[in-house]
C-alpha positions as CSV (number, residue, x, y, z in Angstrom):
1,X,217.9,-115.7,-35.8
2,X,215.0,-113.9,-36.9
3,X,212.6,-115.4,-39.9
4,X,210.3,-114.3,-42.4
5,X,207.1,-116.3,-41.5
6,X,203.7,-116.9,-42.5
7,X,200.4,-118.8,-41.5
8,X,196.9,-119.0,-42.3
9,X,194.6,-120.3,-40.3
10,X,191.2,-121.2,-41.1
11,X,188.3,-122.5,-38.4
12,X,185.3,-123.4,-39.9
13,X,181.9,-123.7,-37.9
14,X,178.2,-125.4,-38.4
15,X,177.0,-121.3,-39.2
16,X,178.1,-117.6,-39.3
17,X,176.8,-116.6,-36.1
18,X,179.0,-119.0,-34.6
19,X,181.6,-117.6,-36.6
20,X,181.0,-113.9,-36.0
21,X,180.9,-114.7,-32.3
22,X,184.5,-116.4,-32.5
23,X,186.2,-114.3,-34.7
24,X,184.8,-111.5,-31.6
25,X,186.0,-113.2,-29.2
26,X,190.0,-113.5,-30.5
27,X,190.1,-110.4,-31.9
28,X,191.0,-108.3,-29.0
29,X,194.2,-110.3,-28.8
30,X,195.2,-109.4,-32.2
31,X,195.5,-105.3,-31.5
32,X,198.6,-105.4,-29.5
33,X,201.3,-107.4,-31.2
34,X,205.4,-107.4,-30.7
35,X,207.0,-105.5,-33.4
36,X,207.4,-107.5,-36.6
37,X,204.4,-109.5,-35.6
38,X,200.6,-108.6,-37.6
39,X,197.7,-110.6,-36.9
40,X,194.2,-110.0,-38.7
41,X,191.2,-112.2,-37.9
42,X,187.9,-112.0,-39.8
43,X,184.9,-113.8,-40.5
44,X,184.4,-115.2,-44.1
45,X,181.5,-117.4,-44.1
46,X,181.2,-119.3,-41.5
47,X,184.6,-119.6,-41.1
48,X,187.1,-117.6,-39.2
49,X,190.3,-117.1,-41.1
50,X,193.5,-115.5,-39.2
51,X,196.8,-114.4,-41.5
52,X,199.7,-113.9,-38.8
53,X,202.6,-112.4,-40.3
54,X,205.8,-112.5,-38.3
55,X,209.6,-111.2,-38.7
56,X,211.0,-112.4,-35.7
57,X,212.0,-115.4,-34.1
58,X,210.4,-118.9,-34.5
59,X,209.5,-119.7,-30.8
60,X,207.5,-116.4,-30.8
61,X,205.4,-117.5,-34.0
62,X,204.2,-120.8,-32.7
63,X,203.4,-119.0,-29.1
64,X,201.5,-116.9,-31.1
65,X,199.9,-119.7,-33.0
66,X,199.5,-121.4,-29.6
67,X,197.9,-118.6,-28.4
68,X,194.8,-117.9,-30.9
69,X,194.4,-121.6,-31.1
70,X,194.0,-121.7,-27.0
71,X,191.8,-118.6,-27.5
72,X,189.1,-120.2,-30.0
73,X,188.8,-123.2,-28.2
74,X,188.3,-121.2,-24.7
75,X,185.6,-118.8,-26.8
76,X,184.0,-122.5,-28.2
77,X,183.4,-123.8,-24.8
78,X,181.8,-120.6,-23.3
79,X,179.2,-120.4,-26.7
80,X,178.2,-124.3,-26.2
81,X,177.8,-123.3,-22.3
82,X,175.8,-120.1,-22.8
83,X,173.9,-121.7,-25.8
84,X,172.5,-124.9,-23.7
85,X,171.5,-122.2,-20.4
């Protein structure tokens, strides 16, 4: 069954350069999507807001969901390791 679904998520951080440097780091993931799936990622603020979009099937949009989540937090841990070198 395929569904008409919608998120937005929103990941706020202590400043914009943090933010900038996130929104950098998931956006290469976003170019190449399955059909029916859009995914646009930008910084507002300090804050890194992703709309994902998705006509297909459910298991698909939380593996998508899964997958910018797992993304950010992987782009977090290398900026608090290259920021304390």
């Amino acid at each position: 069954m395929v569904n008409r679904l919608e998120a937005t998520i929103t990941l706020e951080y202590a400043d914009e350069k943090t933010a900038e440097a996130i929104a950098n780091a998931v956006s290469p993931d976003n170019i190449k999507t399955p059909a029916g799936l859009t995914v646009k990622t930008v910084r507002k603020g300090n804050a890194v807001v992703t709309e994902i979009n998705a006509e297909t099937k459910l298991a698909t949009f939380i593996a998508t969901i899964d997958d910018l989540l797992s993304s950010a937090s992987t782009a977090e841990k290398t900026l608090k390791i290259v920021q304390q070198s």
